[in-house]
DOMAR-811203 format. One record per residue (C-alpha): residue number from 1; residue in three letters; x, y, z. Coordinates in Angstrom, 1 decimal, always signed. Layout:
! DOMAR-811203
PT    k    r      xx      yy      zz
PT  NUM  ALA       X       Y       Z
...
***
This chain:
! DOMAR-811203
PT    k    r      xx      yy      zz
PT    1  UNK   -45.8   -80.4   +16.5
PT    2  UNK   -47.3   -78.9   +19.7
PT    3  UNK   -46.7   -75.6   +20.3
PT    4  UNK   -47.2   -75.9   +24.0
PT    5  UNK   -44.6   -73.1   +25.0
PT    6  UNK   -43.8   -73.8   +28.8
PT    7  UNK   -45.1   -70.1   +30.4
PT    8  UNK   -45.1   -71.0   +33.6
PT    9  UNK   -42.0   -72.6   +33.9
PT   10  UNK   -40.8   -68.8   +33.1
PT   11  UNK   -43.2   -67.2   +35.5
PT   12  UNK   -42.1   -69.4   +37.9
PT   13  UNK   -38.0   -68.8   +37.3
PT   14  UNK   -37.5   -72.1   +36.5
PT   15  UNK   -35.0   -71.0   +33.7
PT   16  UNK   -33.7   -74.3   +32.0
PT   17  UNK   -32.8   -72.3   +28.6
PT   18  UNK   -30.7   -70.0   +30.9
PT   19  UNK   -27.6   -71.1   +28.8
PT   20  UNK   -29.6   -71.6   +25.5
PT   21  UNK   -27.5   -69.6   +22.2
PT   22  UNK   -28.1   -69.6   +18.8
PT   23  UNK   -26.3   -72.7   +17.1
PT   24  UNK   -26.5   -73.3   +13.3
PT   25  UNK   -29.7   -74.8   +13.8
PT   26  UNK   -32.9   -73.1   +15.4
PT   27  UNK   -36.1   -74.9   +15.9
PT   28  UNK   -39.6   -72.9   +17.2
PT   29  UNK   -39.7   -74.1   +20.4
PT   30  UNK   -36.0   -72.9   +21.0
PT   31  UNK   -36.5   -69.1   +19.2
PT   32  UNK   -39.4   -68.8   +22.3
PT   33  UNK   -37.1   -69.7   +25.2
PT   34  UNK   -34.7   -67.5   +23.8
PT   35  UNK   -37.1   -65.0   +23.8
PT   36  UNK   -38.7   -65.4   +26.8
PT   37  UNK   -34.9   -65.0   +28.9
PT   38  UNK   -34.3   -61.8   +26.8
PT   39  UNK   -37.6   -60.2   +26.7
PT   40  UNK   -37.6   -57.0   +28.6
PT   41  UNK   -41.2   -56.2   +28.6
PT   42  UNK   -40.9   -60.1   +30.6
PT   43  UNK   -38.3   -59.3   +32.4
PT   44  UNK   -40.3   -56.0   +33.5
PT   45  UNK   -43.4   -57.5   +33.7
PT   46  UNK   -41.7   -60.0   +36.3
PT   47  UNK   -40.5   -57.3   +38.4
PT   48  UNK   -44.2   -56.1   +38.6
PT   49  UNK   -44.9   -59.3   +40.1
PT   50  UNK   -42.2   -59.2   +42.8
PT   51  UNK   -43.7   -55.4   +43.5
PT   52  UNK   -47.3   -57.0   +44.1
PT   53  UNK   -45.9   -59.8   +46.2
PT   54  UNK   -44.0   -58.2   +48.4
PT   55  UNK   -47.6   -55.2   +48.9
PT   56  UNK   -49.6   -58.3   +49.3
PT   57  UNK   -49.1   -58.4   +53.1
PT   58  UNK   -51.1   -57.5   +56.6
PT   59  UNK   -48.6   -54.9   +57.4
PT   60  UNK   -49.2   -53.2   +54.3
PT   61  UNK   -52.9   -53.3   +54.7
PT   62  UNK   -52.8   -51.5   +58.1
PT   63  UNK   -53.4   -54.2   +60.6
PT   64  UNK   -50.1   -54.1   +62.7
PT   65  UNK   -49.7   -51.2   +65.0
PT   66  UNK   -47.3   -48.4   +63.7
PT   67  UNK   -44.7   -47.5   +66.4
PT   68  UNK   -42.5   -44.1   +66.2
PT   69  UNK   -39.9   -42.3   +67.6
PT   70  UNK   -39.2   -38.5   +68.0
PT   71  UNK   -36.2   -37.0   +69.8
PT   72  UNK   -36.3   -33.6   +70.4
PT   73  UNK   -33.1   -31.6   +71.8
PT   74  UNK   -34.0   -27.8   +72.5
PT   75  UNK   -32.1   -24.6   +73.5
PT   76  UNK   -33.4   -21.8   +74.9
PT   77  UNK   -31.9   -18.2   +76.1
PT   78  UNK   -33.9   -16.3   +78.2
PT   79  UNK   -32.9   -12.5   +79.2
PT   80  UNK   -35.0   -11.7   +82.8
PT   81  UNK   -32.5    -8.9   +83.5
PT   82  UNK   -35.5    -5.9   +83.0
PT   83  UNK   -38.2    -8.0   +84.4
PT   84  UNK   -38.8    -7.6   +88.0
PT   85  UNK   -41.7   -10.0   +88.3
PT   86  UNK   -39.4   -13.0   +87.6
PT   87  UNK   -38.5   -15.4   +89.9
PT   88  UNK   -34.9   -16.1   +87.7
PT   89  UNK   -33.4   -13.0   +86.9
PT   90  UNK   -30.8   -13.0   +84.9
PT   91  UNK   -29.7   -14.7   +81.6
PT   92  UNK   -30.9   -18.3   +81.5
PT   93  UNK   -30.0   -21.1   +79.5
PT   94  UNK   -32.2   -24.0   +79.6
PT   95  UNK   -31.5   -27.2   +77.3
PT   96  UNK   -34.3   -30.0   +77.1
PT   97  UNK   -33.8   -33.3   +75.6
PT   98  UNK   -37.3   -35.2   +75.1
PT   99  UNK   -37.7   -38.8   +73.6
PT  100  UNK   -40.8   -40.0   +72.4
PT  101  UNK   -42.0   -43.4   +71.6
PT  102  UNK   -46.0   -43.4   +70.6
PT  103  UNK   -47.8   -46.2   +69.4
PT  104  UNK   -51.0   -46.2   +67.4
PT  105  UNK   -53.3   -49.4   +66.5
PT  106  UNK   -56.2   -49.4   +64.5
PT  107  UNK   -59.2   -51.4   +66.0
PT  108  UNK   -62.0   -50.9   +64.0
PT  109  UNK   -61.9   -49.2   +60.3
PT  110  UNK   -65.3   -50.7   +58.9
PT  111  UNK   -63.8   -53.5   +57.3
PT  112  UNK   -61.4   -51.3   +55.9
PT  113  UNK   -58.4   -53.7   +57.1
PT  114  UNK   -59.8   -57.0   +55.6
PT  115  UNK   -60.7   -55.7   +52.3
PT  116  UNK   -57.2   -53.9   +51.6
PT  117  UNK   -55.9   -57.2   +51.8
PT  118  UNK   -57.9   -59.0   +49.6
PT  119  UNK   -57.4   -55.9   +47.4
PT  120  UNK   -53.8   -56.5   +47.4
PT  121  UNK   -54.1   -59.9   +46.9
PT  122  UNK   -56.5   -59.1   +43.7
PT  123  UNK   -53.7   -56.5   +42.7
PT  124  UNK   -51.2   -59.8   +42.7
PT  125  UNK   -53.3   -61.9   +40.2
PT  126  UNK   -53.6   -58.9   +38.1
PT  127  UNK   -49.8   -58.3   +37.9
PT  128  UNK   -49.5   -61.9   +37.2
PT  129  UNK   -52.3   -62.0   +34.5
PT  130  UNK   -50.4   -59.3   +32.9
PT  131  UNK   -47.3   -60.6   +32.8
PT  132  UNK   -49.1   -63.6   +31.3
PT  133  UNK   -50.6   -61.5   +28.1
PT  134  UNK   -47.1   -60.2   +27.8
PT  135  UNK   -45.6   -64.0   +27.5
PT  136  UNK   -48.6   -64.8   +25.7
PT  137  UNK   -47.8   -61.9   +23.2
PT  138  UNK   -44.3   -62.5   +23.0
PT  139  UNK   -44.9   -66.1   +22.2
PT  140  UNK   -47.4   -65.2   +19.6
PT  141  UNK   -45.7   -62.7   +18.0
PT  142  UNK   -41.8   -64.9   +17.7
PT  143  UNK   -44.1   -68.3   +16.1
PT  144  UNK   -45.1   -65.9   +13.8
PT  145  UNK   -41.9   -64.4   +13.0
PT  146  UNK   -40.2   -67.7   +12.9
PT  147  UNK   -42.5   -69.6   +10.4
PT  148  UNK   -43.0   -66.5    +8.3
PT  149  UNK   -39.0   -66.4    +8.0
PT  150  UNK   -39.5   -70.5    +7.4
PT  151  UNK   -41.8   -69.8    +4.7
PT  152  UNK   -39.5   -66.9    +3.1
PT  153  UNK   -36.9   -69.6    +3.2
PT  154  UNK   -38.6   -71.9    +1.5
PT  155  UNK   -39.5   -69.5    -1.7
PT  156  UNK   -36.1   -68.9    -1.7
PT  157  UNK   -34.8   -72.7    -2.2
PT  158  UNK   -37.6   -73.0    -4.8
PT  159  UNK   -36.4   -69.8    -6.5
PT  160  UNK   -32.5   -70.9    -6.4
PT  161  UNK   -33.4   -74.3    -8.1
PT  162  UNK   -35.9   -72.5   -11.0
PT  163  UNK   -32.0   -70.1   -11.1
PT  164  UNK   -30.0   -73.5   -11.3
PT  165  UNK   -32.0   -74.9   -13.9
PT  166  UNK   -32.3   -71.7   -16.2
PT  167  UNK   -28.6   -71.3   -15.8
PT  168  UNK   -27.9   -75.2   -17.0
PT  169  UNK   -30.1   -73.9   -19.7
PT  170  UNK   -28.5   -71.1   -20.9
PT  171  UNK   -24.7   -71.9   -20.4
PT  172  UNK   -26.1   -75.3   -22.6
PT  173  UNK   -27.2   -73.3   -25.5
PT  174  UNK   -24.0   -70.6   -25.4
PT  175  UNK   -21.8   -73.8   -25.6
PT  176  UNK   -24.0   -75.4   -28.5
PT  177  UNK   -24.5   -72.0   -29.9
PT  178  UNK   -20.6   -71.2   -30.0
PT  179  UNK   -19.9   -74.3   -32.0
PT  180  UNK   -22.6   -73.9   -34.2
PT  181  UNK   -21.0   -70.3   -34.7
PT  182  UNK   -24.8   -68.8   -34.7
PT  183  UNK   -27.4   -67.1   -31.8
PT  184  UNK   -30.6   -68.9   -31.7
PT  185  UNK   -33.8   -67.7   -29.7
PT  186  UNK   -33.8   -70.0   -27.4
PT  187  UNK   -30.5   -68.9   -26.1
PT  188  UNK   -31.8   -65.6   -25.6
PT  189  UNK   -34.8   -66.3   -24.0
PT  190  UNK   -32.9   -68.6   -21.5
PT  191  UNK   -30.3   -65.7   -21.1
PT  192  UNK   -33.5   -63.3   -20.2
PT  193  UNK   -34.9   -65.9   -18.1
PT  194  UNK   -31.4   -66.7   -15.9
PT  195  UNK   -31.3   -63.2   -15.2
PT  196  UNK   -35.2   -62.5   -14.2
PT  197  UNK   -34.9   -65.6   -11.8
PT  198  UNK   -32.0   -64.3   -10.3
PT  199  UNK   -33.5   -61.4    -9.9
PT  200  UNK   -35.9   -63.4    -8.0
PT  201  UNK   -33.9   -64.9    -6.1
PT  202  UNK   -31.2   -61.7    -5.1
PT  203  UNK   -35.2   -60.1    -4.1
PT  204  UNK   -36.1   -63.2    -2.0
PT  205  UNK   -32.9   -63.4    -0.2
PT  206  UNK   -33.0   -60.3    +1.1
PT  207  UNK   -37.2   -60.7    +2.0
PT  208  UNK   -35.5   -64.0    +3.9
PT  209  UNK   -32.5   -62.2    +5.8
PT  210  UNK   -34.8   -59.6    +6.6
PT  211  UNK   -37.5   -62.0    +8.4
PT  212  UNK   -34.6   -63.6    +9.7
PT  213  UNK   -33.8   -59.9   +11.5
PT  214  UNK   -37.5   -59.4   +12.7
PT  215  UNK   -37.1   -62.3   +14.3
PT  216  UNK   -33.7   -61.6   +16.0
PT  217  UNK   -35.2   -58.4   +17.1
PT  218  UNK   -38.1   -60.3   +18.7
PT  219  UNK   -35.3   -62.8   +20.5
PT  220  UNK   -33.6   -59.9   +21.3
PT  221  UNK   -30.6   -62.2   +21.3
PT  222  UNK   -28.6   -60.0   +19.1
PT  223  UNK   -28.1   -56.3   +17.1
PT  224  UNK   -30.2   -56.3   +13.6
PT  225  UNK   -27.4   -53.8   +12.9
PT  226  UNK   -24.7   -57.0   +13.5
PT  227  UNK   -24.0   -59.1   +10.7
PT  228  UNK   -24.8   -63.1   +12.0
PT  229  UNK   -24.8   -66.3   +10.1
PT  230  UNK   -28.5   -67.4    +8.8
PT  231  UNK   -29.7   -70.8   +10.9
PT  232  UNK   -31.2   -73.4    +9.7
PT  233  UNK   -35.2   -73.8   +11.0
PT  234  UNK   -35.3   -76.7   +11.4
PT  235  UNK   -39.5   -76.6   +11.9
PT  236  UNK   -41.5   -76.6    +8.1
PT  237  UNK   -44.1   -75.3    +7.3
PT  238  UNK   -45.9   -78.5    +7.3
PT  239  UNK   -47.3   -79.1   +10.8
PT  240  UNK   -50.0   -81.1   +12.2
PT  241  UNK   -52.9   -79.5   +13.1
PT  242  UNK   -55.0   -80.3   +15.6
PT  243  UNK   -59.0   -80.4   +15.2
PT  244  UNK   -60.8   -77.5   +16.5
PT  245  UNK   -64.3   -77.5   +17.4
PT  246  UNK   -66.3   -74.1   +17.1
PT  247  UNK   -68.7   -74.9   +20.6
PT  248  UNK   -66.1   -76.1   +22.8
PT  249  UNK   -63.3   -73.2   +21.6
PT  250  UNK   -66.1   -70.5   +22.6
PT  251  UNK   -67.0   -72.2   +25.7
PT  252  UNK   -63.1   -72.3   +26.4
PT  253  UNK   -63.1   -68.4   +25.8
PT  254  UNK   -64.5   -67.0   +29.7
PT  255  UNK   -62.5   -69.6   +31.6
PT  256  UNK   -59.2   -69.2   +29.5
PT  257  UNK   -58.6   -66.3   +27.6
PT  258  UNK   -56.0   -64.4   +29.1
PT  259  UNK   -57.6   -60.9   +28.5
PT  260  UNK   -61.1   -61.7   +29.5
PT  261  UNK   -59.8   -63.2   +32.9
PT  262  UNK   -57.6   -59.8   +33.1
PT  263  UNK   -61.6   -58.3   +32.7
PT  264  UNK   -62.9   -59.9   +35.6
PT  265  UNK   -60.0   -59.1   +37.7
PT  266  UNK   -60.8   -55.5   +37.4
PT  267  UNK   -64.7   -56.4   +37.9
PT  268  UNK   -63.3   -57.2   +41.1
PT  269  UNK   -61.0   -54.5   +42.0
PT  270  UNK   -63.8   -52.4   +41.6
PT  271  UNK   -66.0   -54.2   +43.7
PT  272  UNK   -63.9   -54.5   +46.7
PT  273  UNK   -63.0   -50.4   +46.3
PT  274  UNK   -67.3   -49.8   +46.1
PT  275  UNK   -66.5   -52.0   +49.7
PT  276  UNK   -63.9   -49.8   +50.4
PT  277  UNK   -65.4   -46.6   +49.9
PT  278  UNK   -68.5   -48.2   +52.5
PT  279  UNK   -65.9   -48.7   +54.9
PT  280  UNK   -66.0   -44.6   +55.6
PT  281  UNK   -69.2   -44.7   +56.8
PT  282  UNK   -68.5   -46.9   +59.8
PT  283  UNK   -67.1   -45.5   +62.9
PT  284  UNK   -63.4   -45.9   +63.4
PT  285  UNK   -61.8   -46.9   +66.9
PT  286  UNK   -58.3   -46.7   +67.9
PT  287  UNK   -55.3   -46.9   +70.3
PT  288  UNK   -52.7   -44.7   +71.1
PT  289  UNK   -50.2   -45.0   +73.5
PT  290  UNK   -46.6   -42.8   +74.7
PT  291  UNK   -43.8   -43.1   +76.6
PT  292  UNK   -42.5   -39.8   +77.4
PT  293  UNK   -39.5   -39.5   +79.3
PT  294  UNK   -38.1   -35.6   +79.7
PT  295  UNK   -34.7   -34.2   +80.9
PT  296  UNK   -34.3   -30.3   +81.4
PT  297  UNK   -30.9   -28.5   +82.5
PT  298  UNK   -31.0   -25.1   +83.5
PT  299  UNK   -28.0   -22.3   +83.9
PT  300  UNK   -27.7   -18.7   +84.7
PT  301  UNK   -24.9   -17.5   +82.6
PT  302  UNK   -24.2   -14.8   +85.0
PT  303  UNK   -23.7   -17.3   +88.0
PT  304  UNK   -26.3   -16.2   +90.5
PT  305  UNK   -27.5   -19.5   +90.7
PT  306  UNK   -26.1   -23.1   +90.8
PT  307  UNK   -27.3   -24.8   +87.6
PT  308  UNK   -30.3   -26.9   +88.2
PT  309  UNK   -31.4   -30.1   +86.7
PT  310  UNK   -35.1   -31.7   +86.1
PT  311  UNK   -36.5   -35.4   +85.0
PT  312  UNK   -39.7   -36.2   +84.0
PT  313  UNK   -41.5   -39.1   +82.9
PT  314  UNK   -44.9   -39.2   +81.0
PT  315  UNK   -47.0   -41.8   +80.3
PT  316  UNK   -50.5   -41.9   +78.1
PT  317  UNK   -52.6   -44.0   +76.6
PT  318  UNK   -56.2   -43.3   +74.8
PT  319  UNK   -58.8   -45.1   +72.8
PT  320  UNK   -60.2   -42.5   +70.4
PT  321  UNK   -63.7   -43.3   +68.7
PT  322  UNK   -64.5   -41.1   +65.7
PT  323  UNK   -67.6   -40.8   +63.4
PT  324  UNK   -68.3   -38.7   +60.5
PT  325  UNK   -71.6   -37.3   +60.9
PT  326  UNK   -71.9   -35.0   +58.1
PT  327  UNK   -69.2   -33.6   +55.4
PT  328  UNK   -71.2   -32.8   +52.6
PT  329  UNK   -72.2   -36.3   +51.7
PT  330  UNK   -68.7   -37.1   +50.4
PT  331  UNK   -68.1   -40.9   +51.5
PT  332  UNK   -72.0   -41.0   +50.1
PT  333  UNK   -71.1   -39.9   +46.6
PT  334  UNK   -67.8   -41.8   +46.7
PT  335  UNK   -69.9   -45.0   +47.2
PT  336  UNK   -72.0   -44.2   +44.1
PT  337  UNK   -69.4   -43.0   +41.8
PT  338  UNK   -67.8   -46.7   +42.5
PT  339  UNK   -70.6   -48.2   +41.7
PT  340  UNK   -71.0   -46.8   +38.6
PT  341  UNK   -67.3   -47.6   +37.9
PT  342  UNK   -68.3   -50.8   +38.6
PT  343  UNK   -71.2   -51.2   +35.7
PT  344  UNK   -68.4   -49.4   +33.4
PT  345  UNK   -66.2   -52.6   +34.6
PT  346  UNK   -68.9   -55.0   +33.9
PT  347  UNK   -70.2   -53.5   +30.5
PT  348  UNK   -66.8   -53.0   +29.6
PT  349  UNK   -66.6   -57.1   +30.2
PT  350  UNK   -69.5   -57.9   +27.9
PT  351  UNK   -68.1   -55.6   +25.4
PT  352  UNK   -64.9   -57.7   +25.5
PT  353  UNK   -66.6   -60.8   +25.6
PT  354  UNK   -68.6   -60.2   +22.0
PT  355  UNK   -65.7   -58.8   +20.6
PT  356  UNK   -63.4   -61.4   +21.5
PT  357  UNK   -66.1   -64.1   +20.6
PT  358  UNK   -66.8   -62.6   +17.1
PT  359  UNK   -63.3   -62.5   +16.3
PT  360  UNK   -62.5   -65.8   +17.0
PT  361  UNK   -65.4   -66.3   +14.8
PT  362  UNK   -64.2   -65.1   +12.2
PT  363  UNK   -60.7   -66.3   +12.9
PT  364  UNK   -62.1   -70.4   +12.8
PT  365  UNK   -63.8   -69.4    +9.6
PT  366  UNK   -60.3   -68.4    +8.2
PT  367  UNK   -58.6   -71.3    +9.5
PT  368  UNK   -61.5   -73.4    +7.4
PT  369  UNK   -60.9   -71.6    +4.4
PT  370  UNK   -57.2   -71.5    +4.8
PT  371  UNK   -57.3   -75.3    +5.4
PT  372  UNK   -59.0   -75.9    +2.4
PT  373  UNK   -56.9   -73.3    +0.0
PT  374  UNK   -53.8   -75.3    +1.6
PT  375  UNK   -55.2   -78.6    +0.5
PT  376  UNK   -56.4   -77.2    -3.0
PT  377  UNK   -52.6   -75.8    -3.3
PT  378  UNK   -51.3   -79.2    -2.4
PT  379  UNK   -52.9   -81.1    -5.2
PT  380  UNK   -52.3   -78.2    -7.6
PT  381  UNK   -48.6   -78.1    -6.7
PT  382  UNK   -48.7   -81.8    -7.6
PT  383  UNK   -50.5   -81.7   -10.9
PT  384  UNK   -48.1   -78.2   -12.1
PT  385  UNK   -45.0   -80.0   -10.5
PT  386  UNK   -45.7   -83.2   -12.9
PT  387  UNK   -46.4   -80.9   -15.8
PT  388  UNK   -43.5   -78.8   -15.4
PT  389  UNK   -41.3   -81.9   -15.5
PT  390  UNK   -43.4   -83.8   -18.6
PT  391  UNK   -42.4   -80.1   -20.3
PT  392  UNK   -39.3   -80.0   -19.8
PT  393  UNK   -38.7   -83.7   -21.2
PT  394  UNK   -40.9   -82.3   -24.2
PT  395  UNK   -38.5   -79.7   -24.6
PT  396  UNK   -35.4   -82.4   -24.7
PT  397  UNK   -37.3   -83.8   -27.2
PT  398  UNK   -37.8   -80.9   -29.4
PT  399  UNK   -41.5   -81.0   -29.4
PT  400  UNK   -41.9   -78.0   -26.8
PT  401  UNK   -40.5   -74.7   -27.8
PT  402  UNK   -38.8   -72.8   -25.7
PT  403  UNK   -41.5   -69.9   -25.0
PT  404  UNK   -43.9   -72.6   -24.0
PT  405  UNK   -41.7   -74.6   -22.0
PT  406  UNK   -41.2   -70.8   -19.9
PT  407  UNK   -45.3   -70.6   -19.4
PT  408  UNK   -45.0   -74.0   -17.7
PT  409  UNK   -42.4   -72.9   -15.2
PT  410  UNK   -44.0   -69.8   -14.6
PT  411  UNK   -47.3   -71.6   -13.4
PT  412  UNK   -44.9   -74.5   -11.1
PT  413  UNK   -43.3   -71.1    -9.7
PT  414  UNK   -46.5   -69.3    -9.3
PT  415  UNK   -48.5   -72.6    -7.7
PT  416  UNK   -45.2   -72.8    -4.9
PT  417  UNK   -45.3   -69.5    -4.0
PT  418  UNK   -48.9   -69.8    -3.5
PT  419  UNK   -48.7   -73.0    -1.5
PT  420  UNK   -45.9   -71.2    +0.9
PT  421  UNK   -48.3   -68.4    +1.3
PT  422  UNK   -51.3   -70.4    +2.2
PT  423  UNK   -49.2   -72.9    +4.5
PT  424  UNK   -48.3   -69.3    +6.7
PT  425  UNK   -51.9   -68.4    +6.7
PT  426  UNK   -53.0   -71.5    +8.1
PT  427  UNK   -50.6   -71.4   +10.7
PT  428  UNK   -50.7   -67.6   +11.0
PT  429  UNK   -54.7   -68.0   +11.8
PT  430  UNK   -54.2   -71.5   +14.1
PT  431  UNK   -52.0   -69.4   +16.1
PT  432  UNK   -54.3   -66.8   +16.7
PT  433  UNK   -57.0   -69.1   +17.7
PT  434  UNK   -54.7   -71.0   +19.9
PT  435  UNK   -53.9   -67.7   +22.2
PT  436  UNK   -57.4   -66.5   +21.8
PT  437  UNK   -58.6   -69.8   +23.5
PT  438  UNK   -55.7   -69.7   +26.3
PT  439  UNK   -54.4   -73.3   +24.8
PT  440  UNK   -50.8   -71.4   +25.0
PT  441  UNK   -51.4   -71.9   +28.5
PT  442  UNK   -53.6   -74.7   +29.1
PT  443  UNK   -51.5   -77.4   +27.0
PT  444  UNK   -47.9   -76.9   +29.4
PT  445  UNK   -50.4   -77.3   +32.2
PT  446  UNK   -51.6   -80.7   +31.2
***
């Protein structure tokens, strides 16, 4: 089975599993598309995208010119009855109505311009590396969920057939034991055995319908608190694993780990703001431009004059250069604090990249020993499988009691148990790797 899980298909809205439900049936591949159309940390991660895209323009980086427009409508009263130096006495009314349309266009900022942009363009990627460890995760997280419900599933089947046959067992020896008109031992052991198996069994259907639940809740398809009917996963336990070298999965590690990519990014951001912050030190030269047109009406409320009535039109344009020559070295200790933001950045990097190295370390050295405990389990399984079943033939025969033949089903239930639990481990550690190394990613590409 590849678990190659189609992320940018979503990314990219290319949503084919738009109409996908839950049947009676549910494979891997189909509990991640599920989850990946009802996801809302996706669905808000997506938005974040759109936000970036639509920033990540010129406009928003300040290289267009900004144009406004102010209209102002003012009345005034003015009482000149007492004063005799006026050339209006009387009461005046004087209304002004004054549009204004400026324009101002930034011509030089030190670079300031060019590196928003690239800035915004680097704030992009970032939202979109995001939403990939958020896919990444989800994906992660419902695999895990799904084949640790598959291997809850499986216990249970093995626990309902070790019920069946202690049940056969005991209803055979209450029927022979009726007629016989006695209680033998065997009877009661197989009575006390039916009933601790379905104990068993009542414990592991609930473990299974509760996986089953966690994984629901990670589809987000429907209420835990709902009742639904249990589907069949149709994907075992038994998958095909692909090799996995140790050199070429920590070489893979800088170029395709989703978190160390997310790293560099911010190595970046911080880079262009230490460029951004150098920008203040340039000179700055710019434009500005008005169109002033201006309309006055005057009245003398006590009529000793005929109402008069002005227009005036104003035009101006500047270019305005302005240098900083001193403000207590602030741009200068703006430009060092970012640059020691920066080396926080970068050693915060390195720190990532040994931690993330070491773990998948030690995560390879699990998948080894988890491969090997699978394959040691598998021939166990075998060997107490094939003793289990010579037992019980002994026991037909009357040459196994029944306290002996109970020891060997103990050790088949014991050895499947096991085997379930190692199979998850193995997967449960290959998964791991296989986001670690970005091959969630990297195999839908190819």
């Amino acid at each position: 089975m590849r678990i190659s899980l189609f992320l940018f298909t979503y990314l990219l809205g290319f949503h084919s599993y738009t109409q996908l439900e839950l049947s009676d049936s549910l494979s891997a591949k189909d509990a991640v598309f599920i989850a990946l159309k009802n996801n809302y940390d996706i669905q808000a991660s997506n938005a974040q995208i759109d936000i970036s895209n639509k920033n990540n323009t010129w406009s928003e980086a300040g290289l267009f010119p900004t144009v406004n427009l102010n209209i102002g409508y003012n009345n005034t009263i003015q009482d000149n009855s007492n004063n005799p130096f006026t050339f209006t006495p009387g009461v005046i009314l004087s209304r002004n109505l004054a549009p204004n349309l400026s324009l101002n266009l930034n011509l030089f900022s030190g670079f300031a311009v060019k590196i928003s942009k690239e800035r915004l363009e680097k704030l992009e990627e970032q939202s979109k590396g995001n939403a990939l460890l958020v896919v990444e995760s989800t994906i992660l997280d419902v695999l895990k969920a799904y084949y640790s419900a598959r291997a809850q599933y499986d216990r249970l089947i093995t626990l309902n057939e070790l019920k069946k046959n202690a049940k056969e067992r005991y209803l055979y020896y209450q029927i022979k034991n009726k007629y016989a008109n006695s209680t033998s031992i065997e009877e009661l052991q197989f009575k006390n055995q039916y009933f601790t198996d379905s104990t068993n069994a009542l414990v592991q259907e609930y473990s299974y319908k509760n996986a089953i639940r966690n994984l629901y809740l990670l589809m987000n398809n429907q209420s835990i608190e709902e009742e639904v009917d249990l589907p069949i996963l149709t994907d075992s336990l038994s998958l095909n694993f692909p090799i996995i070298d140790f050199n070429d999965a920590q070489n893979s590690l800088k170029t395709n780990n989703q978190q160390l990519k997310n790293q560099l990014l911010g190595i970046e951001l911080q880079q262009l703001n230490t460029s951004f912050q150098k920008s203040f030190l340039y000179p700055t030269l710019s434009l500005q431009g008005a169109f002033v047109p201006s309309k006055s009406w005057f009245k003398d409320l006590n009529e000793t004059f005929q109402p008069v009535e002005t227009e005036v039109l104003t035009y101006n344009g500047s270019i305005n250069l302005r240098y900083t020559i001193f403000n207590n070295w602030k741009n200068k200790r703006a430009v060092e604090v970012s640059k020691i933001q920066e080396s926080i950045a970068i050693m915060n990097y390195e720190s990532m990249k040994k931690k993330v190295s070491s773990s998948l370390a030690n995560l390879i050295d699990s998948y080894k020993g988890n491969a090997k405990l699978v394959e040691l389990s598998t021939m166990n399984l075998k060997y107490a499988s094939q003793t289990f079943e010579l037992a019980e033939k002994r026991f037909k025969l009357g040459t196994l009691n029944s306290v002996e033949l109970m020891v060997f089903e103990n050790n088949y239930q014991n050895q499947v148990l096991q085997h379930y639990e190692f199979l998850f481990n193995k997967i449960n550690t290959f998964l791991e790797i296989y986001r670690l190394t970005g091959k969630l990613t990297l195999d839908y590409q190819k």
